[in-house]
N, C-alpha and C positions, 0 to 999 in steps of 0.2 A: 707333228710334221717330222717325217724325218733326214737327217743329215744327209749330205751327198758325199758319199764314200772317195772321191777323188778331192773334196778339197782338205785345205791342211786343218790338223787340229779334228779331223773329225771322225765317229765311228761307223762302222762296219755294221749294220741291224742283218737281222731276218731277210732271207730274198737276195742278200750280195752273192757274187762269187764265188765258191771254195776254196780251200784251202787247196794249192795245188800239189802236196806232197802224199805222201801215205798215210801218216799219223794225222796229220793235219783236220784231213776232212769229218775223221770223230772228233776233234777238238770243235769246229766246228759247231759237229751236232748238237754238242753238247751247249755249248752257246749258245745257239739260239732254243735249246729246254730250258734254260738257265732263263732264258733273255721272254720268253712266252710265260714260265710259270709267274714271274716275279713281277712282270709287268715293264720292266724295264727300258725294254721299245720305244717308251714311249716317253720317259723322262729321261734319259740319256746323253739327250742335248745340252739341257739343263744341270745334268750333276756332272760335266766332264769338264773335270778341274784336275793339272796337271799333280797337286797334294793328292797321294795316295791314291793315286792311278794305278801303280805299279802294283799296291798290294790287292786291287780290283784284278787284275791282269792274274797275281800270283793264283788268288784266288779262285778264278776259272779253268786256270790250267789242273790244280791241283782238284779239280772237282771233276775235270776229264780222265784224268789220272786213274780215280776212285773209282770213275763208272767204263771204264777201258782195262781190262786187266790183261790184254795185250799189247799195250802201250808200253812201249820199251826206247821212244825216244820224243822230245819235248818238240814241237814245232819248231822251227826256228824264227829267228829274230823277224827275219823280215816277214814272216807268214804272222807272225803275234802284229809286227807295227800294221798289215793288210788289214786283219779282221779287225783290230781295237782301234784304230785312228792312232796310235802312238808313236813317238820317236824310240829311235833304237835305243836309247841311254835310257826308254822307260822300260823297254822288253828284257835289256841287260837284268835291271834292278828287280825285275819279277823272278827272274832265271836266279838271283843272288837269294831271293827269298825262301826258292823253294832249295837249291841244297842247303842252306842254315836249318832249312827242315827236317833236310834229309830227305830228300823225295827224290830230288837230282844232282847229279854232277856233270861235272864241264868233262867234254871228250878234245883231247888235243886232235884239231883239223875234222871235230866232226860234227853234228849236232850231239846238244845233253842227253846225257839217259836218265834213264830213268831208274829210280832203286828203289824197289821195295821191300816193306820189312822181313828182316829174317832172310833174304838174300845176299848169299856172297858175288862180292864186285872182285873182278878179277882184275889188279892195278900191276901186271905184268907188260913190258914194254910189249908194243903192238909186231915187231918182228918178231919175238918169242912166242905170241901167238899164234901168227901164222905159221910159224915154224914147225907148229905142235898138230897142224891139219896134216902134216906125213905122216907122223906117227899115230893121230886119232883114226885116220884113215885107211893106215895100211898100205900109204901108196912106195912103193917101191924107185929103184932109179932108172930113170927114163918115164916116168908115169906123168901123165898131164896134168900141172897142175892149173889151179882156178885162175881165171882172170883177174886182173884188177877192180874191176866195176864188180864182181861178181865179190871178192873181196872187201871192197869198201861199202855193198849193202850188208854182208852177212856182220863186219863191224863196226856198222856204223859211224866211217869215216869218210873222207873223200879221198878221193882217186890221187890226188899231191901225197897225202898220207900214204897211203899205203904201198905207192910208189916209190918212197923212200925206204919203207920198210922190208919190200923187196931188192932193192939194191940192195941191201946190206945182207940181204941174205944169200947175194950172188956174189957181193964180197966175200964171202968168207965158204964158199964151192958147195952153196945146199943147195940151190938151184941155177939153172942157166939161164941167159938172158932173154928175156922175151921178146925184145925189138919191136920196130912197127910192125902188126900185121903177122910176128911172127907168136907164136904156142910156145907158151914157157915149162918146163919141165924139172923135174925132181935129178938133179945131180947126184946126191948121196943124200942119207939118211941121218939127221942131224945128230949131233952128242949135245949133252950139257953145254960144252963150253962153245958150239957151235950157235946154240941159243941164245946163248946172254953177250 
């Protein structure tokens, strides 16, 4: 028999909902292959003991990981407590297992990413990275730059983040203010000391 996904303590089978994000819905998939090869389904009920939940949890993500080799950020918390029936302080503790791995790391204001072997992680503050789309770019001054939203998919933050990291880039005259509503642009073309 299986569990009813809305009440507490319980998990997510085959036939639930998706994942409602991007990454998510191969985590998903993956799950429920996970959850049909092994038979799983069906005892579920019965092995879901809050001992070693988290490294069940670690365990699945980092097996989506392996069969998604475009997976470049970890579900988040609430998307893991959705599909597994767990609390957030079990999703934390899976997320702690897999960078002890090394498979992920915590992004400030964003979801984990992902790291894979023999990949370099670029741990430059997030305004010197955006900083560095003028110059990867080519864009000159007065040239439109990217939105916020457009900014916080391409890294992986949210929109508070990156928000901050434009102001600070309009602190210091590399770009001009965006405002409500208004198209933010390329003031000048940064220097070193403009970046850091």
């Amino acid at each position: 028999m299986h569990a009813d996904p809305s009440s507490r303590g319980s998990r997510v089978l085959p036939g639930s909902p998706p994942y409602r994000t991007r990454h998510g819905n191969a985590m998903l998939r993956v799950r429920c292959a996970v959850m049909q090869a092994t038979g799983e389904g069906d005892r579920v009920s019965e092995q879901a003991s809050p001992r070693g939940t988290f490294l069940q949890v670690a365990e699945e993500v980092k097996a989506a990981i392996g069969m998604d080799p475009n997976m470049t950020h970890l579900p988040s918390a609430a998307d893991l407590m959705r599909s597994h029936g767990v609390s957030r302080g079990v999703a934390l503790r899976a997320f702690k297992v897999l960078q002890k791995e090394g498979l992920a790391e915590p992004v400030r204001g964003g979801r984990w990413r992902v790291v894979r072997a023999g990949e370099a992680t670029d741990h430059r503050p997030l305004h010197e990275r955006i900083a560095e789309i003028i110059l990867v770019e080519g864009l000159a001054a007065g040239a439109q730059f990217p939105s916020a939203s457009e900014l916080a998919s391409r890294f992986g933050v949210s929109r508070p983040t990156v928000s901050k990291a434009l102001d600070r880039l309009e602190a210091v005259g590399v770009l001009t203010g965006g405002g409500q509503g208004k198209v933010r642009t390329v003031r000048a073309v940064p220097t070193r000391e403009e970046r850091s």
